[in-house]
C-alpha positions as CSV (number, residue, x, y, z in Angstrom):
1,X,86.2,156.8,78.0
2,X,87.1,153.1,76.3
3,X,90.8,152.5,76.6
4,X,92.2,152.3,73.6
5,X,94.4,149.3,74.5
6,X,91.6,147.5,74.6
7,X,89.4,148.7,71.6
8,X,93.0,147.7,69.7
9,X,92.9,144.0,70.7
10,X,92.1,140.9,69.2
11,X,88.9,139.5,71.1
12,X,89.8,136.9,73.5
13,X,88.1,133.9,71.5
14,X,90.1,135.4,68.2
15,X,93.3,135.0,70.2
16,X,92.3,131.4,71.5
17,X,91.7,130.6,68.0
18,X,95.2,131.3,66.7
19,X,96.5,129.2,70.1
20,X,94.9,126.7,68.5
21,X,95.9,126.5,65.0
22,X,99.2,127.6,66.3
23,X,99.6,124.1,67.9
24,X,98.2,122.1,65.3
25,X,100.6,123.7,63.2
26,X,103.0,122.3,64.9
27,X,101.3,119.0,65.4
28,X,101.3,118.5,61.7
29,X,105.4,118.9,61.6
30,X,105.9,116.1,63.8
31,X,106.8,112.6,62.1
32,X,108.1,109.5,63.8
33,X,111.3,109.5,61.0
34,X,112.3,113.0,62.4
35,X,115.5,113.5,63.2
36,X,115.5,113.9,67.1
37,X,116.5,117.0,67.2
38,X,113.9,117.9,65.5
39,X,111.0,115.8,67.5
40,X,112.6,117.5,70.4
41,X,112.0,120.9,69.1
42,X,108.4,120.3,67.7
43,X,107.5,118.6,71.1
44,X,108.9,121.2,73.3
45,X,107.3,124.3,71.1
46,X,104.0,122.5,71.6
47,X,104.3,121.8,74.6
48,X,105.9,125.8,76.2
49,X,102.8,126.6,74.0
50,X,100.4,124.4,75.6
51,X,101.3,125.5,78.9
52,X,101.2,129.2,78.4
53,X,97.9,129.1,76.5
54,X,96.1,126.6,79.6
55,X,97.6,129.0,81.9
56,X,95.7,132.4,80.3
57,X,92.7,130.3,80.0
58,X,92.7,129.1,83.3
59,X,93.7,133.2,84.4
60,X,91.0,135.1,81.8
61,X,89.2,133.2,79.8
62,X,87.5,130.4,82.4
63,X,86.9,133.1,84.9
64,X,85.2,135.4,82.8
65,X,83.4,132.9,81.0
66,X,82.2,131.2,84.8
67,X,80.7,134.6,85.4
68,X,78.2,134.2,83.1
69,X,77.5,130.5,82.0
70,X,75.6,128.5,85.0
71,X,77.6,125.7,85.7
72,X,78.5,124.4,81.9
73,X,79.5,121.0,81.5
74,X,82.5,121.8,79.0
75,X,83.5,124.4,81.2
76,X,84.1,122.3,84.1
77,X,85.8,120.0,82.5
78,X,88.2,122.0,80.9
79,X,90.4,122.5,83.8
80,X,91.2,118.5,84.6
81,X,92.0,118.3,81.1
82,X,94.6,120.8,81.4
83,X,95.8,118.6,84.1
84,X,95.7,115.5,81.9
85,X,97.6,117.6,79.5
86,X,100.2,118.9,81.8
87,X,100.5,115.4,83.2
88,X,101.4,114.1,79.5
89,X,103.6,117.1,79.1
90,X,105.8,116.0,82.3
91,X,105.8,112.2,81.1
92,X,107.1,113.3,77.9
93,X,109.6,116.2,79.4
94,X,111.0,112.6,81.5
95,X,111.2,110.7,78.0
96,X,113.4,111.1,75.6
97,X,113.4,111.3,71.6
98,X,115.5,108.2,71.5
99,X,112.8,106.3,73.7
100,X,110.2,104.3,71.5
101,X,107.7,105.9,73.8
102,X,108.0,109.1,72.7
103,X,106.3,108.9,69.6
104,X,103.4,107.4,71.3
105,X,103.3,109.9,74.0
106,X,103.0,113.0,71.7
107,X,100.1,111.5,69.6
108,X,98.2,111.0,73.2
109,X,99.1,114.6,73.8
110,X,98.1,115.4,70.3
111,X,94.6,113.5,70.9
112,X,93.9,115.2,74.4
113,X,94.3,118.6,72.6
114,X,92.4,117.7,69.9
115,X,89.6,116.9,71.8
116,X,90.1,119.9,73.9
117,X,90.3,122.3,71.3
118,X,86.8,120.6,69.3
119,X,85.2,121.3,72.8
120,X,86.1,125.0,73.3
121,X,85.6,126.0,69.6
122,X,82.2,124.4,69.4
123,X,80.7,125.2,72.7
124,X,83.2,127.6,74.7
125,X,84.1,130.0,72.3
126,X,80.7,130.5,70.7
127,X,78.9,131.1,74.3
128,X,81.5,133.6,74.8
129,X,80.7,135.2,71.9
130,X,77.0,135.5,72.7
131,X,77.8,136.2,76.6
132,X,80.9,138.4,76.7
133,X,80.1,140.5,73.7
134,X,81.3,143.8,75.1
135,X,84.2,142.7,77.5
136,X,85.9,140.1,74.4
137,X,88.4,143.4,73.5
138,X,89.1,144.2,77.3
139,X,89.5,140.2,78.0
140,X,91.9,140.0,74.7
141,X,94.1,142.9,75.9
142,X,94.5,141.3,79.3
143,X,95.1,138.0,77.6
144,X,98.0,139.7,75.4
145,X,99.6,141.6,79.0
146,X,99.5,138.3,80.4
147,X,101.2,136.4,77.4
148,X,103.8,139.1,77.4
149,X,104.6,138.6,81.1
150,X,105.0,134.6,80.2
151,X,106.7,134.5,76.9
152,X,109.2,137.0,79.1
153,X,110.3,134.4,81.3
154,X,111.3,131.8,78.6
155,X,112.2,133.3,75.8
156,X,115.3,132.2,74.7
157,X,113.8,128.2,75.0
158,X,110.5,129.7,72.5
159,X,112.9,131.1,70.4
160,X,115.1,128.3,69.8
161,X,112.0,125.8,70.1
162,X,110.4,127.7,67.3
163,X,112.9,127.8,65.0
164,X,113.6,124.2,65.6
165,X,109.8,123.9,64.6
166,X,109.2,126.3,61.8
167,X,112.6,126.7,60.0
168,X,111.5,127.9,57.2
169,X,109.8,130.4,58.9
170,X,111.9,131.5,60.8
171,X,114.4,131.8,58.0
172,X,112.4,133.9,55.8
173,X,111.5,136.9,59.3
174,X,114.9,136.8,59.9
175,X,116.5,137.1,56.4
176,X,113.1,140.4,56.7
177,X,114.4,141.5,59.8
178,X,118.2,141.4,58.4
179,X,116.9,143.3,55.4
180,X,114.8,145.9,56.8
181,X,118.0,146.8,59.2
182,X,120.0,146.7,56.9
183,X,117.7,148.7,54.9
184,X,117.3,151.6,57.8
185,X,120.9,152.2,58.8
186,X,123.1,154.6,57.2
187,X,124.4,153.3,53.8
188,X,128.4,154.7,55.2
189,X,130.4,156.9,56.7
190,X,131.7,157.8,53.3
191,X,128.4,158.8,51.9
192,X,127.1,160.4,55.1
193,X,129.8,162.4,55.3
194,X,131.0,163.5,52.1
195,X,133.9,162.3,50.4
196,X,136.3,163.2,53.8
197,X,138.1,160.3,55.1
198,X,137.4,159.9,58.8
């Protein structure tokens, strides 16, 4: 019997996909004449993001994706340049968005990811797609348990990160999410309960 978890997921190379334009999303919001509060934010959403998505690679994906490619070149590099990324990510973490090299450290972490991400979606993801036909569901669901478990121990630092990267965004879900309260709690006591004064 297929679980139905599963059969409900995005495949595990769909959900990679979105990690990466996710990132370069936010990559493209970054400008040296930023205010720093708002480099901050941009760098620190990129890089939570970063971290989480190299750790469910590193978890599912690789794994998986070991099973059935023999000894892949791409593949076995992928992992020290999660480490080359992670090692950027603490350098900039130590720097501030007052320091000149801040600027420059993010565009090296954009570059490592950018070459990252050209490998996995030309060679990864598409032998994936020929290898793990069947298990790409099942691998997505226990990419999305995983994420869940990760996102739950920061998630008042994505939050605000976010928002500090995508305010417009975040604006226009919350203004939704204010609305569509709003919209589904009782319009008063007065009118639910007749005219009676409580």
């Amino acid at each position: 019997m297929p679980d139905t978890n599963s059969s409900m997921s995005p495949t595990i190379t769909s959900m990679i996909r979105l990690d990466h334009m996710h990132v370069l999303a936010a990559f493209h919001r970054y400008h040296a004449g930023s205010p720093w509060w708002r480099k901050r934010a941009i760098v620190n959403s990129a890089c939570a993001a970063l971290e989480i998505h190299a750790q469910l690679e590193e978890e599912v994906f690789y794994p998986a994706l070991a099973g059935v490619l023999n000894e892949d070149e791409t593949l076995g590099k992928s992992r020290p340049e999660h480490d080359e990324m992670r090692a950027t990510i603490n350098k900039l973490r130590a720097t501030g968005p007052e320091d000149a090299a801040y600027d420059a450290l993010f565009h090296e972490l954009m570059r490592e990811v950018m070459h990252h991400i050209a490998d996995e979606e030309t060679v990864l993801l598409p032998a994936a797609e020929r290898a793990l036909k069947s298990q790409l569901r099942p691998l997505g669901a226990r990419m999305t348990r995983r994420r869940l478990q990760l996102v739950g121990e920061r998630p008042r630092e994505i939050a605000v990160n976010t928002a500090g990267t995508f305010p417009i965004a975040t604006l226009l879900l919350g203004s939704l999410l204010v609305l569509g309260v709003t919209h589904c709690l009782p319009k008063s006591r007065k009118t639910r309960y007749g005219s009676k004064s409580i």
